[in-house]
TIMARLO-609283 format. One record per residue (C-alpha): residue number from 1; residue in one letter; x, y, z. Coordinates in nm, 2 decimals, decimal comma. Layout:
% residues N
NUM | A | X | Y | Z
...
END
This chain:
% residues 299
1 | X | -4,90 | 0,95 | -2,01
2 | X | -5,30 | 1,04 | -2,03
3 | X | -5,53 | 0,76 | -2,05
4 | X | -5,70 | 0,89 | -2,30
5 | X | -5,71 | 0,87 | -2,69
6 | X | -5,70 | 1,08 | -2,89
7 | X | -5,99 | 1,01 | -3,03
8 | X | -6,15 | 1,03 | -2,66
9 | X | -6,00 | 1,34 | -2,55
10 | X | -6,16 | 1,48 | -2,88
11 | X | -6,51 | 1,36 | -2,80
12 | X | -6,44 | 1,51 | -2,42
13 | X | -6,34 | 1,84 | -2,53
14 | X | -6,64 | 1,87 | -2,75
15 | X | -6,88 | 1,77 | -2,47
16 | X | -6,75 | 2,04 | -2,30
17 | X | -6,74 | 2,33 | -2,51
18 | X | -7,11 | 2,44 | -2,49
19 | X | -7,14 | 2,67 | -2,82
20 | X | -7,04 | 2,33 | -3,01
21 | X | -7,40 | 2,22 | -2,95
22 | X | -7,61 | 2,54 | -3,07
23 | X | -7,84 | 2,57 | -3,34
24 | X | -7,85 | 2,91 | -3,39
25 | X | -7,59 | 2,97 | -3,55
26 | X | -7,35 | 2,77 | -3,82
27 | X | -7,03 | 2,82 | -3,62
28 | X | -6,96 | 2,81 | -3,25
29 | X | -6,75 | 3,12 | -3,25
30 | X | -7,02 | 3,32 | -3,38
31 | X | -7,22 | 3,18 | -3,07
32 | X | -7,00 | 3,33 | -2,81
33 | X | -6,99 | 3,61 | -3,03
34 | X | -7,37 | 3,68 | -3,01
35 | X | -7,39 | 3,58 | -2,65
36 | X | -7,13 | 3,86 | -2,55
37 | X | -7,27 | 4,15 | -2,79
38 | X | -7,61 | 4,08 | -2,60
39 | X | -7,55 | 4,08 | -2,24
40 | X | -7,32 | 4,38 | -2,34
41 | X | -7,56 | 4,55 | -2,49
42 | X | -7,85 | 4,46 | -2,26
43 | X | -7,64 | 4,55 | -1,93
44 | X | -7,56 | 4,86 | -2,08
45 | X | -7,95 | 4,93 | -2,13
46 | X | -7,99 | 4,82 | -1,71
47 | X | -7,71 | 5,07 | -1,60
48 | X | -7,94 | 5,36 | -1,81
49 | X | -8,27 | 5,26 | -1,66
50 | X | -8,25 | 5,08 | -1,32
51 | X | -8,15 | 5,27 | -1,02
52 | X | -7,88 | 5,15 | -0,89
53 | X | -7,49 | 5,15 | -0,67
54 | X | -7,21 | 5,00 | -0,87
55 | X | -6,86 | 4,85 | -0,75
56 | X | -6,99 | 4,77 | -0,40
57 | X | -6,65 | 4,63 | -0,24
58 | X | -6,73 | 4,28 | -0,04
59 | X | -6,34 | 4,18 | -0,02
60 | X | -5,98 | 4,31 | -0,10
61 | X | -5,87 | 4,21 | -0,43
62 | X | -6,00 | 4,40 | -0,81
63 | X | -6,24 | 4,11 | -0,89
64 | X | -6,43 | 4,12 | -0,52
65 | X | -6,72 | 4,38 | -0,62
66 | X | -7,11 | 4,36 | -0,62
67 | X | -7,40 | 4,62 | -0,76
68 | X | -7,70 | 4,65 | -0,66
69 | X | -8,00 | 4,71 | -0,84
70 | X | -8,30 | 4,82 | -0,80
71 | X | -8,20 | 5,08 | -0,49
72 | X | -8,56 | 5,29 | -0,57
73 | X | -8,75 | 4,95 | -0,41
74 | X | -8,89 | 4,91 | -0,10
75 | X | -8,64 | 4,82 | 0,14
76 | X | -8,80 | 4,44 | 0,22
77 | X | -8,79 | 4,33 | -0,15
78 | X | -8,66 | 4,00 | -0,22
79 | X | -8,36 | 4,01 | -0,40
80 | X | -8,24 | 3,77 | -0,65
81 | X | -7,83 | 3,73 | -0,64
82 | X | -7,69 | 3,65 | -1,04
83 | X | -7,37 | 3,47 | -1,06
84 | X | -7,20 | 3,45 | -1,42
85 | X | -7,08 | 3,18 | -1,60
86 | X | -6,74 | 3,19 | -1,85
87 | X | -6,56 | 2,86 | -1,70
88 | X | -6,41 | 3,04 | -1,41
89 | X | -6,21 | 3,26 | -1,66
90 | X | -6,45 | 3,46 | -1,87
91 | X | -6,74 | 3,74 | -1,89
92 | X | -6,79 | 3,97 | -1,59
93 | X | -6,98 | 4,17 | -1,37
94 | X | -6,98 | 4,41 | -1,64
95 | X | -7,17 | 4,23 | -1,88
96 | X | -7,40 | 4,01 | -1,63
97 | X | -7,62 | 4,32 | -1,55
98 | X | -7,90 | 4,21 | -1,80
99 | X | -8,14 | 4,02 | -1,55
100 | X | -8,21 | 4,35 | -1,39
101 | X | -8,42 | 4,52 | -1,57
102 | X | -8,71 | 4,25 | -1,61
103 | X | -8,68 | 4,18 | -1,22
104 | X | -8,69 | 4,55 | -1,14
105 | X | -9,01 | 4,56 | -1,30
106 | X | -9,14 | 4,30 | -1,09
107 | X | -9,02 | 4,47 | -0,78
108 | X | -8,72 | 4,24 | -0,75
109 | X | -8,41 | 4,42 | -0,61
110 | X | -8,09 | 4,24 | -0,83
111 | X | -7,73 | 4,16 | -0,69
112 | X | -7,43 | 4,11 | -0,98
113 | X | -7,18 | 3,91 | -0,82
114 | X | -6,83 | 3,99 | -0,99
115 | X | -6,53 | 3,74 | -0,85
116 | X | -6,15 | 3,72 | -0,98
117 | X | -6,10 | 3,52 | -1,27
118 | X | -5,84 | 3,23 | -1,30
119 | X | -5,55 | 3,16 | -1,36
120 | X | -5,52 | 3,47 | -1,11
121 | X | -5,71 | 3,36 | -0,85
122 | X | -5,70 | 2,95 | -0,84
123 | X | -6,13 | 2,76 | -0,80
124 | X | -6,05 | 2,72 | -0,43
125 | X | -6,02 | 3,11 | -0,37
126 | X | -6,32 | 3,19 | -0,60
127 | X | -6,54 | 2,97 | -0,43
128 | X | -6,44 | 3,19 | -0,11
129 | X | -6,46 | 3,46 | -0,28
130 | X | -6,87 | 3,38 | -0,37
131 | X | -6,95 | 3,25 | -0,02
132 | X | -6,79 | 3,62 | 0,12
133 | X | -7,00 | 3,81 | -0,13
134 | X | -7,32 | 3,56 | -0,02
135 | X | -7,23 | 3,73 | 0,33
136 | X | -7,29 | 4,03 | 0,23
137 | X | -7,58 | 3,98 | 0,06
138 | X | -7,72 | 3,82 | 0,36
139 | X | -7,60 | 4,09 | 0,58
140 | X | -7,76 | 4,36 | 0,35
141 | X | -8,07 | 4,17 | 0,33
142 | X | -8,08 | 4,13 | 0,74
143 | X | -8,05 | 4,47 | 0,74
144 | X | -8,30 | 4,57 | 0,52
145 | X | -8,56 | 4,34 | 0,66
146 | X | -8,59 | 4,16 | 0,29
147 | X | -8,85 | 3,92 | 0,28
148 | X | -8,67 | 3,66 | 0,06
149 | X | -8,31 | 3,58 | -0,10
150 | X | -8,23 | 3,41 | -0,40
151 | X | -7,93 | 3,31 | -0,56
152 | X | -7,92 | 3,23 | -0,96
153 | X | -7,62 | 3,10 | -1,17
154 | X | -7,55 | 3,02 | -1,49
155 | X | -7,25 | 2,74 | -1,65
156 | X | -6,97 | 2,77 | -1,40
157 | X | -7,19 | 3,04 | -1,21
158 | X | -7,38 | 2,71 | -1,16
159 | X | -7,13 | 2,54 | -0,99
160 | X | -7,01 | 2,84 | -0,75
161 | X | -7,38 | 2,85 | -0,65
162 | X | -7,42 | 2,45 | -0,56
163 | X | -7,10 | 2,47 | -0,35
164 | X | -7,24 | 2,81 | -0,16
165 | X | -7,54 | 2,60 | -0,10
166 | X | -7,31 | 2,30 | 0,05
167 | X | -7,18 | 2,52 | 0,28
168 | X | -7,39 | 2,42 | 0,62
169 | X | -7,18 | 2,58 | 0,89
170 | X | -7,21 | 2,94 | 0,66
171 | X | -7,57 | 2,93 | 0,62
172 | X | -7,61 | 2,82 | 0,94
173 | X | -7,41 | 3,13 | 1,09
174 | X | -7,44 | 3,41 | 0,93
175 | X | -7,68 | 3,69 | 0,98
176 | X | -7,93 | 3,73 | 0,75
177 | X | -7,88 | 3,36 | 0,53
178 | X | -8,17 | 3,18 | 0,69
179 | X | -8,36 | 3,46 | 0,42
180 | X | -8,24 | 3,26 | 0,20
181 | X | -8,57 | 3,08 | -0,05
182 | X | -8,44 | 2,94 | -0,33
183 | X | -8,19 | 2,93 | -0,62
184 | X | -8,20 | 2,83 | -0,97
185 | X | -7,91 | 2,64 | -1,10
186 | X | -7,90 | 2,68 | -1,54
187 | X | -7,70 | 2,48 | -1,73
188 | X | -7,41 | 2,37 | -1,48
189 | X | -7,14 | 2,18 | -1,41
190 | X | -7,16 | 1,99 | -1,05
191 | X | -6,89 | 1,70 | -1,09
192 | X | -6,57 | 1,85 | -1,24
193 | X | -6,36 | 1,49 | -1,28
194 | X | -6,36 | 1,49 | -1,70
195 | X | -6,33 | 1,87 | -1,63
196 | X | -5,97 | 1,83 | -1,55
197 | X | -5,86 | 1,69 | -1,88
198 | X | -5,98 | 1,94 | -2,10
199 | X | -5,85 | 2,28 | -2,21
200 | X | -6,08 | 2,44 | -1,96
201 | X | -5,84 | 2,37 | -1,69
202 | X | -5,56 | 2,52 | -1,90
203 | X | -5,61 | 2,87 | -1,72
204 | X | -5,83 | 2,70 | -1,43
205 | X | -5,48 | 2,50 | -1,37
206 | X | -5,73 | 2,27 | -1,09
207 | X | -5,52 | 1,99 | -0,96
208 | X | -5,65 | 1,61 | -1,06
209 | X | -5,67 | 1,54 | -0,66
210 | X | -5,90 | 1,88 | -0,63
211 | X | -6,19 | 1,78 | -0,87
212 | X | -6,38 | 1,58 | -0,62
213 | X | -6,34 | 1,78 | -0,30
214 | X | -6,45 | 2,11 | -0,53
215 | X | -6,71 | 1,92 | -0,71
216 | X | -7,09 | 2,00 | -0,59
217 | X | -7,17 | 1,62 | -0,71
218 | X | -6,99 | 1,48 | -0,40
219 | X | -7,10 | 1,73 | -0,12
220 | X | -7,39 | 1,67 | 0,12
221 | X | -7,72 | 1,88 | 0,13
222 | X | -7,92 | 1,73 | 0,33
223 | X | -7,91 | 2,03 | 0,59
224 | X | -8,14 | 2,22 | 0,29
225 | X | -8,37 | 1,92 | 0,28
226 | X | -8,72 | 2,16 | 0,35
227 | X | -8,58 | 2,49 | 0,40
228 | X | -8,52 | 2,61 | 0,05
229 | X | -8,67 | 2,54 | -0,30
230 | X | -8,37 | 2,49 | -0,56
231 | X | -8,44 | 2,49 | -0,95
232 | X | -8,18 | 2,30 | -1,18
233 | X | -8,24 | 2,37 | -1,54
234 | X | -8,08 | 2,22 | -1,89
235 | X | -8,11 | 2,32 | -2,23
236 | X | -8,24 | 2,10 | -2,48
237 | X | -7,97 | 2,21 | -2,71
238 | X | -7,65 | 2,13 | -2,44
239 | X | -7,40 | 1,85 | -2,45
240 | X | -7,53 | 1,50 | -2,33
241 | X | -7,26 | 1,57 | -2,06
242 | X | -7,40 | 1,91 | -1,93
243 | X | -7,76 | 1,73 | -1,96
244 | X | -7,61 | 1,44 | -1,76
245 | X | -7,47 | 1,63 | -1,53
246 | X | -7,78 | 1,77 | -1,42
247 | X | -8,00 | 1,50 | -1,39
248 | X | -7,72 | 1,34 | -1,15
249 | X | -7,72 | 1,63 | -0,97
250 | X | -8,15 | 1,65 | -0,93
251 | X | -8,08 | 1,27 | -0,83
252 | X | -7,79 | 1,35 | -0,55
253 | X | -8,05 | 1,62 | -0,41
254 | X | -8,38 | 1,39 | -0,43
255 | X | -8,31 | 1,04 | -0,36
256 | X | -7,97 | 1,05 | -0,14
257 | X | -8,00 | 1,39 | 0,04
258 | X | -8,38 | 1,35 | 0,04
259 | X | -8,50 | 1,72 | -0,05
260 | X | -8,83 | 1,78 | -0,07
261 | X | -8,87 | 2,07 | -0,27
262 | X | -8,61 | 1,99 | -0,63
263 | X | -8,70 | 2,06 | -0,93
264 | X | -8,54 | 1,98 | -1,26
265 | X | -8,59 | 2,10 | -1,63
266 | X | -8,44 | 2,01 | -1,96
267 | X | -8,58 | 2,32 | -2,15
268 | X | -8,69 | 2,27 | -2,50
269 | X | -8,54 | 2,46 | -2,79
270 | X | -8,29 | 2,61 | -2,62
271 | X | -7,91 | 2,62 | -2,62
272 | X | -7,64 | 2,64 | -2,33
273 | X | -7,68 | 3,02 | -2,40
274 | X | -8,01 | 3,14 | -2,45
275 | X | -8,12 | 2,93 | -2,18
276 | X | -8,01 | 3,28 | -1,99
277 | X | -7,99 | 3,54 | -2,25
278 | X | -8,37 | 3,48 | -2,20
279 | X | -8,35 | 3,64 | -1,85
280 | X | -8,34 | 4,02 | -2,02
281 | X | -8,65 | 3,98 | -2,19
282 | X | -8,99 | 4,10 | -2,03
283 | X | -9,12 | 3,75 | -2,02
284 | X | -8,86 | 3,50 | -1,94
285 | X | -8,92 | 3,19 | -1,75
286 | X | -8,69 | 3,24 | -1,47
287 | X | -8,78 | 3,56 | -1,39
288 | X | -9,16 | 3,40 | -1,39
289 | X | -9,00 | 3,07 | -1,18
290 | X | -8,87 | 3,31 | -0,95
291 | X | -9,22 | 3,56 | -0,91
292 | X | -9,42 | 3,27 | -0,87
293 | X | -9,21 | 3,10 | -0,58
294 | X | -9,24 | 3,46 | -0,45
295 | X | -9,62 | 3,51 | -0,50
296 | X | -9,68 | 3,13 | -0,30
297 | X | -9,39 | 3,16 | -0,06
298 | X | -9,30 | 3,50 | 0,05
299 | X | -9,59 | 3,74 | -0,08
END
């Protein structure tokens, strides 16, 4: 029997169903819609004018594919890793192609992570399956001498991105990680507790006794504490929860695993959405985040 009402599990579901909370638009639906015609579209217009290598294989199964763009670069360019959102179970490699042309034109090189979705492969795998495509990012970048790697990800993107970062014996091992700079965590979900009792976990199927140990909330970071810079950003316009969840996060970082260099963001005016449908337009503020942590850091 759940422990929760009715009423409450209403109230939970809502906090976590992000288009609830936009003002763009009078329905959610027709949020998701608009969020998936333009990173369609705008991925579409990166395939036509970046140069780039597609379906890069970094592991066995359909899902476990990269691209690259931005090949035309100098070989030492930094290089900015995008990991999509969609819960786990959504949106694609496909369609997350629409940082690249902005970064391109800043002489940023951009990897598209693609993973398998659940319920086919369970949270456990994909998280695997993120830290074996950070290995061969890192391993790419070794090899091309890159001055700087960064990792961005969006929602659930987020998430796989914090618990990459967690991982002290990978970045401590393999070749190529300790290019890693920075990363810029938008609009995520770091303790995945409530998580479990909402229709999310219908295809995510995560086991109650899983949502600590796979929850970036409870891991330690402390081996990051001056190496990297790491940006977490909210939108005005998310749930309290998602905001929540972020600040708590900026806290676990800051005052328990003592990093120096964490910054955190509730941007204004913006939903759980176009917080990084922004990042295809010429000015966007993460593509401008990341150039100017280049320009003091790295340049």
């Amino acid at each position: 029997m759940s422990l929760i009402s009715e009423q409450g599990q209403g109230a939970l579901e809502r906090q976590y169903t992000p288009s609830a909370w936009s003002r763009r638009f009078p329905a959610p639906q027709q949020v998701l819609q608009h969020h998936v015609r333009l990173v369609t579209t705008e991925s579409e217009k990166a395939i036509n004018s970046v140069p780039h290598k597609l379906e890069i294989e970094y592991g066995s199964t359909p899902g476990q594919k990269l691209d690259i763009f931005g090949t035309d670069l100098p070989d030492d360019s930094p290089i900015l890793v995008f990991v999509h959102g969609g819960y786990w179970q959504e949106l694609s490699r496909e369609v997350s192609r629409y940082p690249a042309p902005p970064l391109h034109r800043s002489r940023v090189k951009t990897v598209v992570v693609g993973y398998d979705l659940c319920p086919v492969a369970t949270l456990a795998e994909i998280i695997d399956q993120v830290a074996s495509a950070a290995k061969f990012v890192f391993e790419y970048a070794e090899k091309m001498d890159s001055r700087g790697v960064y990792f961005a990800g969006h929602s659930a993107g987020a998430h796989l991105v914090a618990k990459l970062l967690s991982n002290a014996d990978f970045l401590e091992t393999v070749p190529g990680a300790q290019r890693l700079q920075g990363a810029f965590l938008v609009s995520g979900v770091y303790d995945l507790r409530e998580l479990v009792h909402t229709s999310v976990n219908d295809l995510v199927q995560l086991p109650h006794e899983w949502a600590v140990p796979l929850s970036p909330q409870f891991d330690s970071f402390t081996h990051l504490q001056k190496k990297v810079r790491i940006y977490i950003l909210a939108a005005q316009d998310d749930s309290e929860t998602f905001k929540k969840q972020s600040r708590e996060f900026y806290e676990l970082l800051h005052t328990t695993c003592l990093m120096q260099n964490i910054y955190l963001e509730i941007k204004d005016q913006m939903d759980h959405f176009d917080i990084v449908e922004c990042f295809a337009s010429e000015d966007n503020y993460l593509k401008n985040l990341l150039v100017h942590d280049i320009r003091k850091h790295i340049s």
